[in-house]
C-alpha positions in Angstrom: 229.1 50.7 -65.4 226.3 53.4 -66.3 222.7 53.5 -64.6 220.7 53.5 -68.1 216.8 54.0 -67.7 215.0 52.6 -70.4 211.4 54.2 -71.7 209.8 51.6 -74.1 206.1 50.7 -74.3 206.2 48.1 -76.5 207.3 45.2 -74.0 209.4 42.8 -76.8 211.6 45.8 -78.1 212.5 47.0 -74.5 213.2 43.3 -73.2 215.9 43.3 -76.8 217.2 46.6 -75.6 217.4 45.9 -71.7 219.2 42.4 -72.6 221.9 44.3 -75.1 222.5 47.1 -72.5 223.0 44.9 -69.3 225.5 42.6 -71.8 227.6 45.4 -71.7 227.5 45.6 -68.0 225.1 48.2 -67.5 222.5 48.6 -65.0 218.7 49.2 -66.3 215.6 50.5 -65.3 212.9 49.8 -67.7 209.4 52.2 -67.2 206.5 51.5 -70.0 204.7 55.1 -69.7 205.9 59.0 -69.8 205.0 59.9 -66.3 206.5 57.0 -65.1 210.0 57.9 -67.1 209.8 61.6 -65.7 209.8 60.8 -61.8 212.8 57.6 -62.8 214.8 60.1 -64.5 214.3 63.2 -62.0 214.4 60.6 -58.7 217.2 58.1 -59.6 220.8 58.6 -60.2 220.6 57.7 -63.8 223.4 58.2 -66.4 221.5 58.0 -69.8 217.8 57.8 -70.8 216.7 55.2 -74.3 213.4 57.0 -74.5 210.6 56.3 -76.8 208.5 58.6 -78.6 205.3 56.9 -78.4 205.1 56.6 -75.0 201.4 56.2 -73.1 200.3 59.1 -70.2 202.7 61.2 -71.9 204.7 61.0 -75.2 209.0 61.5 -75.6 209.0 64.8 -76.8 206.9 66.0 -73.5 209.3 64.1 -70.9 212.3 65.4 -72.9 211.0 68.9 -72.8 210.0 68.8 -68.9 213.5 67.1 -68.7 215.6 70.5 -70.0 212.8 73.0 -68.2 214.0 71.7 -65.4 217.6 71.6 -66.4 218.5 68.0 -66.0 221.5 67.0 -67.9 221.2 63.6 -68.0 222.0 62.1 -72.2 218.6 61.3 -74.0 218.4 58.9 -76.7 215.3 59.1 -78.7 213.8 56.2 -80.4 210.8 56.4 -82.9 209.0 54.6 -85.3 209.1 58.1 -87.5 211.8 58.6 -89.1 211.1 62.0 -91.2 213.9 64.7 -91.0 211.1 66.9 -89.4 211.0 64.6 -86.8 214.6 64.4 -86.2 214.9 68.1 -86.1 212.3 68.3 -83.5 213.5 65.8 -81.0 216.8 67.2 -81.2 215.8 70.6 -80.9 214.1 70.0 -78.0 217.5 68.7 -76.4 217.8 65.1 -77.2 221.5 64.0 -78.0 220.5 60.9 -80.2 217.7 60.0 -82.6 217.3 56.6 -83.5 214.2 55.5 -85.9 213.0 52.2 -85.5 213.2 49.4 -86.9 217.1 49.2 -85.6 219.5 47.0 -84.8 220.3 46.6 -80.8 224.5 46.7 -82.0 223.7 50.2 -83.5 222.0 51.4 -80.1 224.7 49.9 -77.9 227.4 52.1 -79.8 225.7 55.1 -79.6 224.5 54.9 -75.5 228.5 54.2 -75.9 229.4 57.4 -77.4 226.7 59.4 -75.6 228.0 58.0 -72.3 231.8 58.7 -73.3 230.9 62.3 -74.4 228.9 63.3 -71.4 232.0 62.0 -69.1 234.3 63.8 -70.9 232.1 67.2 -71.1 232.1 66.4 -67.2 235.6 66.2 -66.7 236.3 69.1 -68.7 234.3 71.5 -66.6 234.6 74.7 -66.8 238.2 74.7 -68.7 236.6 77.2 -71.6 234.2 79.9 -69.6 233.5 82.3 -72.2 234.0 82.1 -76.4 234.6 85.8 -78.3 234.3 85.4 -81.4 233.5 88.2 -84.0 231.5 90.1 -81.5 229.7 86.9 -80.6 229.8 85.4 -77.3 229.5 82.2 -75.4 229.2 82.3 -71.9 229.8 78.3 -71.3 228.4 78.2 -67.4 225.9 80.0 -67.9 224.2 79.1 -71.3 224.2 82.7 -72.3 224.8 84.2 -75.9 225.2 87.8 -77.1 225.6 89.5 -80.6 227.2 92.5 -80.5 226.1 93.2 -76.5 222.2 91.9 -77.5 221.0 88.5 -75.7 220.2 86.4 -78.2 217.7 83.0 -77.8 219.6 79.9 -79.0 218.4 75.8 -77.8 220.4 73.8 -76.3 221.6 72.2 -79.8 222.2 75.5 -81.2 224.0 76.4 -78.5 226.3 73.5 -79.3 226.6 74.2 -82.7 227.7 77.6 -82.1 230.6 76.6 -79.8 231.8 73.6 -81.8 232.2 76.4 -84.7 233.6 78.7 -82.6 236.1 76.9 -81.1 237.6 76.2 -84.6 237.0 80.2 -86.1 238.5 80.0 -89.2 238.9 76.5 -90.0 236.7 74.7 -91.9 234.6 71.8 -90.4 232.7 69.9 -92.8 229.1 68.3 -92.1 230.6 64.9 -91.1 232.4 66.3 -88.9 229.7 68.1 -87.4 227.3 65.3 -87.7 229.7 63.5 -85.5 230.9 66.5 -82.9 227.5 68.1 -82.2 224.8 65.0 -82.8 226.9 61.9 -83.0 225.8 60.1 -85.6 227.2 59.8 -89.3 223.8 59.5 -91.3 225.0 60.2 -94.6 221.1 61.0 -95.9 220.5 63.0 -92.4 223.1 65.6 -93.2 220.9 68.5 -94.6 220.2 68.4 -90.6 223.5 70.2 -89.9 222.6 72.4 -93.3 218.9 73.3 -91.0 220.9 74.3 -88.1 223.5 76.4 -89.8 220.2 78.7 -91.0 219.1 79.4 -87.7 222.4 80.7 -86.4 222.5 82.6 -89.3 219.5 83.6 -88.8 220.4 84.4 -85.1 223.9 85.3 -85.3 224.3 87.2 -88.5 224.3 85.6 -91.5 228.1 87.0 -92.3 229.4 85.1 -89.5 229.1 81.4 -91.1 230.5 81.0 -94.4 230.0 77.7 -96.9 232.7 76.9 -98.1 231.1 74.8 -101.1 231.9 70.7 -101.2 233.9 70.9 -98.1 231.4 72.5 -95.1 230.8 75.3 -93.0 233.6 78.2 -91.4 233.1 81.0 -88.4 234.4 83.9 -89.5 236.7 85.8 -87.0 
């Protein structure tokens, strides 16, 4: 099974969490401070990181930031006692794949560590089957994280970037904000939706605000 390292300060909650996770046949590290969950998840061969917020020496959004700068790919789970949509948006901006506010139950965590896991292995296996997406005089350049609008570079994150090429790769077809919910964060949080509705303005924003349609009650469309 997966190598899952495990970020928690407060010493009750990560003894719940490492006791789910090695239930389910997984192999845990558990580290109680940021710099310590920076050199675990940089040095070890470790599959998915349950990271805390709150951490001591230096807090979640700092390791997952240093993380992406230095472009490991490894799945991060956040976990936070703040649960605010701001919040949300910032940890997933900064590259997290997961958020999960606390309190929560250890079932829900185990599902999505899962799905993460699932996903990653299949992004894996699938390589570099789709190199480049064209789309409307937008393109994706998969390998290489690259974007351009009409020939210009253009600046997306790394959840953007996923956004974009989940609603490219279905130009013309509807997808609706469950859908995306699920696709691009994994979760279906029906009062977390106006997330997706945050992202979609920044590729506007970005992209051209022609590009993305709402198509009202259902979701969102690329246009080709």
């Amino acid at each position: 099974m997966a190598h899952i390292l495990i970020a928690e300060d407060e010493e009750g909650i990560a003894r719940v969490i490492d006791r789910g996770l090695r239930g389910d046949g997984h192999r845990t590290t558990l580290v109680s401070d940021g710099i310590a969950a920076l050199e675990a998840a940089t040095a070890a061969d470790v599959d998915l990181v349950v990271l805390d917020v709150g951490l001591p020496k230096m807090d979640g959004f700092t390791v997952l930031r240093m993380l992406r700068t230095m472009d490991e790919p490894v799945p991060v789970i956040m976990c936070t006692a703040r649960d605010s949509v701001e919040d949300t948006v910032h940890g997933l901006e900064s590259g997290a794949e997961d958020y999960l506010p606390k309190p929560f139950r250890v079932e829900e965590l185990r599902a999505r560590v899962k799905l993460r896991l699932r996903q990653h292995a299949e992004a894996q296996r699938a390589g570099g089957s789709e190199d480049v997406l064209d789309v409307g005089g937008v393109r994706l350049d998969i390998p290489a994280r690259t974007v351009t609008v009409e020939g210009r570079p253009a600046e997306l994150s790394a959840r953007e970037f996923t956004l974009a090429r989940e609603l490219m790769d279905h130009a013309g077809q509807v997808l609706s904000r469950d859908q995306l919910l699920d696709r691009v964060w994994g979760f279906e949080v029906t009062g977390n939706s106006n997330v997706v509705d945050v992202y979609i303005r920044y590729l506007r924003a970005k992209l051209g605000a022609d590009r993305i349609s709402t198509v009202r009650g259902v979701g969102y469309r690329f246009e080709r």
